[in-house]
Legacy VTK file of the C-alpha trace (Angstrom):
# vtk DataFile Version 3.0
C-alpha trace
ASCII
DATASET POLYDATA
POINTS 425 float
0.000 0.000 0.000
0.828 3.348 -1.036
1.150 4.945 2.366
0.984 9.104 3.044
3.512 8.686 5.713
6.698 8.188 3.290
5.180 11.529 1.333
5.201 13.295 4.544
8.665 12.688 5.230
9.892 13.915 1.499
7.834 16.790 2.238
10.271 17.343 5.494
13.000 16.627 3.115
12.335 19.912 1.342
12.349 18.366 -2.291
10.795 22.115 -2.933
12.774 25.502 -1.012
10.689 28.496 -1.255
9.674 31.576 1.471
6.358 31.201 3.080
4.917 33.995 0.196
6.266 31.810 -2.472
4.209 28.882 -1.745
0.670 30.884 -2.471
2.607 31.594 -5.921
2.649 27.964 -6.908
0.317 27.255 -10.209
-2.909 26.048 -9.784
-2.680 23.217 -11.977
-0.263 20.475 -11.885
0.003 18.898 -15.195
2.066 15.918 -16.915
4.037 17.175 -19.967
6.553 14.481 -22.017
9.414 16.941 -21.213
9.466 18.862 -17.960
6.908 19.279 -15.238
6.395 22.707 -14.647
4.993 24.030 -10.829
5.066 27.713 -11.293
8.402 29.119 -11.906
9.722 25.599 -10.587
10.963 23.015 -12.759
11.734 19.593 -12.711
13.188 17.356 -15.211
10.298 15.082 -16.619
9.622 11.986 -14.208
7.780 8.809 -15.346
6.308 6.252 -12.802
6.052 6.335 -8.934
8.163 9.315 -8.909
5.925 11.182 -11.111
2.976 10.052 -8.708
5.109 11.078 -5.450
5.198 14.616 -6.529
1.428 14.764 -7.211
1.055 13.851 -3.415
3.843 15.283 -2.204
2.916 19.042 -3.605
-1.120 18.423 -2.279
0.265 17.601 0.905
2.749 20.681 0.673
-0.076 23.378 -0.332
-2.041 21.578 2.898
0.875 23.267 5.134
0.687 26.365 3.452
-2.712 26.940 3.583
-3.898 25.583 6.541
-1.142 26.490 8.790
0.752 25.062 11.535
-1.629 23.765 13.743
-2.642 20.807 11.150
-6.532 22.059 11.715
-8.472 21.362 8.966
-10.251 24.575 7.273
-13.806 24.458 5.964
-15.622 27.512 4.764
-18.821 26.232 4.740
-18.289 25.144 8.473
-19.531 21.785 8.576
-18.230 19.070 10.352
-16.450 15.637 9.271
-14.687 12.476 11.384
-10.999 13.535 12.142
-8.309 10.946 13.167
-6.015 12.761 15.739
-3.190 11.642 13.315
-4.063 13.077 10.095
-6.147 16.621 9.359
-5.018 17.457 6.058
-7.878 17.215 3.611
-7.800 17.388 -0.046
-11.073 19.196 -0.481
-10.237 22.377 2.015
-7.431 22.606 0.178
-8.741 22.279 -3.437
-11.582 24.834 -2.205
-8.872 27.454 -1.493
-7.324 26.501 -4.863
-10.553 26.881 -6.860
-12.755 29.404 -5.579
-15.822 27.650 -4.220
-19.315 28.391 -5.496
-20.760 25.779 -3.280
-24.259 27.407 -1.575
-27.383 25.802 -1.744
-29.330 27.868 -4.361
-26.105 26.399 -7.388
-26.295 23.238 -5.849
-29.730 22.501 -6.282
-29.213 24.140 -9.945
-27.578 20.961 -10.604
-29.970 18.457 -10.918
-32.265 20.812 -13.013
-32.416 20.856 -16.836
-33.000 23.701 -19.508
-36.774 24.441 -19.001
-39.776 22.544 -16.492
-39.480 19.079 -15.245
-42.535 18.876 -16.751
-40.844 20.278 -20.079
-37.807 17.920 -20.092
-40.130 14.536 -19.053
-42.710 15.735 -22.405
-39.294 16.020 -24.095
-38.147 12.360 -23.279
-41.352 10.845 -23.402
-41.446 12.233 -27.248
-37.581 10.378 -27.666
-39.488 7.073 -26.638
-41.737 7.214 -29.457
-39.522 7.952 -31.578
-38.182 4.683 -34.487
-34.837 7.101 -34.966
-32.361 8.769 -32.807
-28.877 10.436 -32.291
-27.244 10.715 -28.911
-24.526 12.676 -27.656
-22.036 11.624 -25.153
-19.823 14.326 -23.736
-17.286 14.332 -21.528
-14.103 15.888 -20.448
-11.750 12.585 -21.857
-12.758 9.397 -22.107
-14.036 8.189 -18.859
-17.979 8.789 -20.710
-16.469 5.928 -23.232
-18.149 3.846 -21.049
-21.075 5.218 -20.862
-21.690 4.855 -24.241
-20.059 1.091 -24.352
-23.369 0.206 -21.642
-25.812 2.530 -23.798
-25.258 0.288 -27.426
-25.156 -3.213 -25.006
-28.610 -2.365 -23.760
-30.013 -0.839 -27.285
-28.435 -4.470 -28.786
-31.085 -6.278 -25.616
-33.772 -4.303 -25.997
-34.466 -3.107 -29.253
-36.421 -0.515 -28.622
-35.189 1.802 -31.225
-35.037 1.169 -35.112
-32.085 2.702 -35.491
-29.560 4.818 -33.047
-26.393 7.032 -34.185
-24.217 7.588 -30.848
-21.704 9.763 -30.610
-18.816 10.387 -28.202
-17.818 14.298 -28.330
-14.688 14.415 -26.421
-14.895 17.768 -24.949
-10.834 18.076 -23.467
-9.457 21.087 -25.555
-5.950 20.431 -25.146
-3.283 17.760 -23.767
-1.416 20.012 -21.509
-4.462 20.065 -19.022
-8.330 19.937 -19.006
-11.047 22.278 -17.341
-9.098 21.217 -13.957
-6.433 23.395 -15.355
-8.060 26.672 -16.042
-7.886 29.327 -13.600
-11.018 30.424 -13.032
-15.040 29.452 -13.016
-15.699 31.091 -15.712
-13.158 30.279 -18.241
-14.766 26.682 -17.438
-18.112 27.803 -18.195
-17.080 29.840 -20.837
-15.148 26.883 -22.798
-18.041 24.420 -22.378
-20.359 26.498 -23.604
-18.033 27.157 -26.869
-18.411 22.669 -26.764
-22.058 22.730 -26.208
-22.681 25.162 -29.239
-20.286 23.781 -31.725
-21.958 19.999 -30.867
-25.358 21.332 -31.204
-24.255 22.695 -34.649
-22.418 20.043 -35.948
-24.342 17.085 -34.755
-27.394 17.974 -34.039
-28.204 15.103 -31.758
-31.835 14.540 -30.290
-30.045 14.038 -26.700
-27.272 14.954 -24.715
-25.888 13.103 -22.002
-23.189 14.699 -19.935
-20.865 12.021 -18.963
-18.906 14.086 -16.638
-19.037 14.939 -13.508
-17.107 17.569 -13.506
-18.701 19.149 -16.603
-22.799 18.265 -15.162
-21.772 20.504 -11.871
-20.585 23.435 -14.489
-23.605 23.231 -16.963
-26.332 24.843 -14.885
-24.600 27.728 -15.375
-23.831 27.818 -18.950
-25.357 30.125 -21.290
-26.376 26.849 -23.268
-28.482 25.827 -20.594
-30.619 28.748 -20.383
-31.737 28.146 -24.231
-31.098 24.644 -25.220
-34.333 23.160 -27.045
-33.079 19.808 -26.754
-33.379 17.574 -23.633
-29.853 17.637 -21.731
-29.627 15.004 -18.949
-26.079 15.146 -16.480
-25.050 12.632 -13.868
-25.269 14.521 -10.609
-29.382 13.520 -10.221
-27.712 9.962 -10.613
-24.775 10.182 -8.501
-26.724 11.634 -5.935
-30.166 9.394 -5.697
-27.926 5.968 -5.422
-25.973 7.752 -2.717
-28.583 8.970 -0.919
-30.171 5.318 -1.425
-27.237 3.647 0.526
-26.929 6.459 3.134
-30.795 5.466 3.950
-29.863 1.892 3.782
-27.033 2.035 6.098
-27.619 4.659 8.740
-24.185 4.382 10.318
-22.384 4.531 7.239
-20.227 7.408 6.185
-19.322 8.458 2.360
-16.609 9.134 0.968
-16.770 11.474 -2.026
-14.169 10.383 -4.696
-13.960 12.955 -7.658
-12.169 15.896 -9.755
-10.560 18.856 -7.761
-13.304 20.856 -9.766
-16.673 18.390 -8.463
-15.240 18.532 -4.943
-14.702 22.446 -5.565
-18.452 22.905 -6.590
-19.834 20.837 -3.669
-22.678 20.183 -5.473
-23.795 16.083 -4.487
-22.674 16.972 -0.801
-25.066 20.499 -0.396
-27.909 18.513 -2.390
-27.623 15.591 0.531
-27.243 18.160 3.527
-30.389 19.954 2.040
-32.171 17.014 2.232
-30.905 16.764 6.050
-28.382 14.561 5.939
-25.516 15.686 9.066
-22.177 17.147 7.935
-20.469 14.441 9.469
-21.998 11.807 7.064
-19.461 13.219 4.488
-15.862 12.706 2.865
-15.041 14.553 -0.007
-11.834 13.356 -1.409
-9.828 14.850 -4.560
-8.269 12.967 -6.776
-5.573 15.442 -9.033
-4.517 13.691 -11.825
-6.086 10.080 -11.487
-8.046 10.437 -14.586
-5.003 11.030 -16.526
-3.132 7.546 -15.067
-6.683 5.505 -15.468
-6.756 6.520 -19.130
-2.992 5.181 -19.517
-4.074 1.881 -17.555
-6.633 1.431 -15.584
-5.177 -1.719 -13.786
-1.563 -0.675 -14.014
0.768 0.074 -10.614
0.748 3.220 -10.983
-3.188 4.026 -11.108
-3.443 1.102 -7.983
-1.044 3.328 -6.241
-2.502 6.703 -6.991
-6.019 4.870 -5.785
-4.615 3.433 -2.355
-3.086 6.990 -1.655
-6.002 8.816 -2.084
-8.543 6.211 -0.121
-5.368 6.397 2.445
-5.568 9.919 2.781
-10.099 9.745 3.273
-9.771 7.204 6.023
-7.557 8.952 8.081
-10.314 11.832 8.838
-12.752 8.521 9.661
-12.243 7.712 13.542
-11.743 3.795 13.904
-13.267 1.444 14.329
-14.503 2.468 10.855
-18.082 2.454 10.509
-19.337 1.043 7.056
-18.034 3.365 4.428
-19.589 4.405 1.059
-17.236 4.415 -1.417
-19.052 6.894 -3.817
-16.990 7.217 -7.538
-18.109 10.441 -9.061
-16.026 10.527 -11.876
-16.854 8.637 -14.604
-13.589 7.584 -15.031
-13.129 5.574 -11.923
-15.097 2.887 -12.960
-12.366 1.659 -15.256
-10.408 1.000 -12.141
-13.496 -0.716 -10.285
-11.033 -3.374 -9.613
-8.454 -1.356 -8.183
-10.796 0.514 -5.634
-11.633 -3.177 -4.269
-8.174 -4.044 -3.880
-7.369 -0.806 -1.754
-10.349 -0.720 0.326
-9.766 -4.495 1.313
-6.046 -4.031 1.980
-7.197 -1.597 4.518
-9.851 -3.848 6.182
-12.635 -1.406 5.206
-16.045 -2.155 5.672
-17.058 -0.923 2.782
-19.761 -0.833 -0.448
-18.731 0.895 -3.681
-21.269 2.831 -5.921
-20.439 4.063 -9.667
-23.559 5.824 -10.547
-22.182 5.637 -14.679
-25.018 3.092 -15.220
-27.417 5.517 -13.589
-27.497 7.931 -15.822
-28.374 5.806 -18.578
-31.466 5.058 -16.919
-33.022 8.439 -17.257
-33.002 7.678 -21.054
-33.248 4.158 -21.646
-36.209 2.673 -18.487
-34.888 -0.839 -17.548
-38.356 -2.158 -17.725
-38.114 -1.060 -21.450
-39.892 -3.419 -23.789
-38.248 -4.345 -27.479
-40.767 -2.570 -30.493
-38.125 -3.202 -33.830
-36.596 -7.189 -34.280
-33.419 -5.592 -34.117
-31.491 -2.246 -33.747
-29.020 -0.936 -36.199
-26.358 0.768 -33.902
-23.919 3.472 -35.463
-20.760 5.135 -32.813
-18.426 7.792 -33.287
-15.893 9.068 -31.240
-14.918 12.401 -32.247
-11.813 14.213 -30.462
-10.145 17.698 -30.850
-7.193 16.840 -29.251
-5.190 13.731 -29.847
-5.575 10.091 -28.738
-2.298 8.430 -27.729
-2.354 4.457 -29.476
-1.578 3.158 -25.692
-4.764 5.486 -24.518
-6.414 4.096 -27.098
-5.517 0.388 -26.458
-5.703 0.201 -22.600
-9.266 1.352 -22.524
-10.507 -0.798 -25.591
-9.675 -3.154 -23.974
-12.007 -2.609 -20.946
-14.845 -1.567 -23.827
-14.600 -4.531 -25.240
-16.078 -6.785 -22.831
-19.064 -4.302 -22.886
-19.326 -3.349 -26.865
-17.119 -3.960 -29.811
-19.020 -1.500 -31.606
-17.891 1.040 -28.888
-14.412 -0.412 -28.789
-14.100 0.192 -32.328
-15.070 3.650 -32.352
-12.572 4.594 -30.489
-9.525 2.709 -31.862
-10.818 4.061 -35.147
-11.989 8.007 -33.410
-11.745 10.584 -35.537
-9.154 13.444 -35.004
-10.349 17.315 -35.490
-8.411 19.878 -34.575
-11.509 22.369 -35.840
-14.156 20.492 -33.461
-14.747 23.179 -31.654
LINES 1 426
425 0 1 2 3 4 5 6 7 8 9 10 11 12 13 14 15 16 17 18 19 20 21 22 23 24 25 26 27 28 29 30 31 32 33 34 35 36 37 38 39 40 41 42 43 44 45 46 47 48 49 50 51 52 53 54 55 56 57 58 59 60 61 62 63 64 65 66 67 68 69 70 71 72 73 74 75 76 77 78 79 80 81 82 83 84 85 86 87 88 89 90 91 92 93 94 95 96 97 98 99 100 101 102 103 104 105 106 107 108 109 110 111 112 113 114 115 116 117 118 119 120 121 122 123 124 125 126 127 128 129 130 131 132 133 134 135 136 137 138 139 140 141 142 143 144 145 146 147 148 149 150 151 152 153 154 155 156 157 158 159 160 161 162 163 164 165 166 167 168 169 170 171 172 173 174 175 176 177 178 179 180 181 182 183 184 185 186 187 188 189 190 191 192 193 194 195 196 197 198 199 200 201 202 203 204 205 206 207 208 209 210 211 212 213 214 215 216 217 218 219 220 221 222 223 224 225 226 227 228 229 230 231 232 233 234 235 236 237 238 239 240 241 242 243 244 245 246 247 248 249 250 251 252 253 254 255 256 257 258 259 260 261 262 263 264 265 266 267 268 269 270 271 272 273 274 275 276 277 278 279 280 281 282 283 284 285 286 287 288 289 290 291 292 293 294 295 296 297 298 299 300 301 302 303 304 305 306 307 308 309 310 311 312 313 314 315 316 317 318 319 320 321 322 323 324 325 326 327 328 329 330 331 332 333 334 335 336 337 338 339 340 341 342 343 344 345 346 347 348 349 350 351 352 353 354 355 356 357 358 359 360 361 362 363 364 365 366 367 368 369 370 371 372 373 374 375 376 377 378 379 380 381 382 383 384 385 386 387 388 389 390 391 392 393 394 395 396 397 398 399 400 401 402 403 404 405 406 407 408 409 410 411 412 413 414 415 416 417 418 419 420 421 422 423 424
């Protein structure tokens, strides 16, 4: 096991000199280039491996100190309260929430189960899809974690056959390879960029449905422009994420959760503030960032390197959970996680966790396609696309067919054969 300890004590090594104003200098975003790794001003010559994944940690860990001061207490500006370990109070998401300026109140929150018009309006909407012999759906996502989304979408379409013929397409909405919305400095050159990707996919595909297969990316769309005119039905997976967590909260009343995701979907708060509104207690909660892990899942999502990344971070959750450790949620709100499903078992049991993992991916398929869905059409002719703007490296592109495989070939293929457009939006 990865263990937070050994970072600690390269942290003490001072890998990094710099004055006490330096360190609120350092760059927001920490990114992995195939030359050097650049922190700010600092540089370091490119690192591959474990001592790539040290650094990660070690410069989290590093901005804790800063931040948070010498006491080790953990800050949280929305003043709720979590389980502490007397050992460890360093948490990722006070941290990220100084990083990325919060927008984490009630009133955005709840924004982000709604949709562009009435519930009414977007159930009239879907109901008119399900009558419907032809359709094109939209997949977006901020990499290819959504990939899999789409790989369960055409398995069920192939059972079911309720449609007479689907197009699916993935829209990859990452802009460039140097770093992803995570990287941008502010809220609203996020909003701003997906909005410039939900226009230019409206034009150029003109799909009958969106899915946002992002978590990151369904906690931003509320407040898109896009959202306040789009006359197509739009469907994210924070109503998901958050109705199968509060499902196992209710079913296990002792349990706490632990909220694995993007520095940007712990930064909006949005599944936690939904849960408290509905009166679940502060200390019910973990929210746990994970910089980075998408990028090492996407290389290989059983490799050493991702299992080690996975054990830090769970590492780092359990020790703000008192023991003996209650049962513990393990809730995976990134759609990329799920690739690593394996991985998250293997690092919970090391630790001796009582625990239950949810992936709410699935979920979010069910607002469009009902499970008790009936076949209409002997068969279903299924078309998929994977378009990208930036990119796709042939190892990317092999590690993850490879886990698409065992749910769709057709999806598989898409992507081993994606096309590449620098113009896509």
């Amino acid at each position: 096991m990865f263990c937070l300890k050994d970072i600690r004590a390269e942290m003490k090594n001072k890998i990094y000199k710099t004055g006490s104003k330096d360190k609120n200098k350092i760059s927001k975003k920490i990114r992995e280039k195939n030359d050097d790794l650049a922190i700010g001003n600092l540089k370091r010559p490119g690192l591959t491996g474990k001592e790539k994944i040290r650094l990660v940690l070690t410069l989290v860990l590093w901005l804790a100190s800063a931040i948070e001061g010498s006491d080790g207490k953990e800050v949280r500006p929305d003043s709720s309260r979590a389980f502490f370990s007397p050992v460890a109070k360093i948490s990722s998401s006070s941290i990220l929430r100084t990083r990325i300026r919060p927008e984490n109140n009630l009133e955005k929150a709840s924004a982000g189960i709604k949709f562009s018009g009435s519930a009414s309006s977007l159930t009239e909407k879907i109901d008119d899809l399900l009558r419907r012999e032809k359709i094109t759906v939209a997949l977006i996502d901020s990499g290819l974690g959504g990939l899999s989304l789409m790989a369960e979408a055409a398995s069920r379409l192939e059972k079911i056959k309720f449609y007479r013929e689907v197009n699916l397409v993935f829209f990859n909405a990452l802009f460039s390879t140097e770093g992803g919305y995570n990287a941008l400095p502010t809220r609203e050159a996020r909003l701003e960029m997906f909005d410039r990707v939900l226009t230019s996919l409206e034009k150029k595909i003109q799909p009958d449905l969106i899915l946002i297969a992002c978590n990151t990316l369904s906690t931003l769309y509320p407040s898109t422009q896009f959202a306040r005119k789009a006359r197509i039905p739009v469907l994210n997976i924070v109503k998901p994420g958050v109705d199968l967590l509060r499902k196992k909260l209710e079913e296990e009343p002792l349990s706490v959760a632990i909220i694995f995701a993007t520095p940007i979907t712990i930064s909006e708060d949005t599944h936690r503030q939904l849960l408290l509104k509905e009166g679940f207690t502060a200390n019910r909660f973990i929210t746990q960032a994970c910089p980075e892990l998408e990028i090492f899942i996407e290389k290989d999502p059983e490799g050493e390197e991702t299992a080690l990344l996975i054990s830090a971070f769970l590492t780092e959750a359990l020790a703000r959970i008192p023991e003996p450790w209650p049962p513990v949620i393990l809730s995976l709100n990134c759609t990329h996680y799920g690739y690593s499903l394996a991985l998250w078992e293997r690092a919970a049991r090391e630790n001796n966790l009582p625990f239950i993992i949810i992936n709410p991916n699935s979920s979010l398929i069910d607002l469009w396609l009902k499970p008790d869905a009936r076949p209409r059409f002997p068969r279903t002719a299924i078309k998929a696309i994977c378009l990208s703007r930036v990119p796709i490296e042939e190892k990317r592109k092999q590690a993850l067919a490879s886990f698409l495989r065992k749910i769709s070939h057709l999806v598989a293929e898409a992507l081993l054969n994606y096309k590449f457009d620098p113009g896509l939006f």
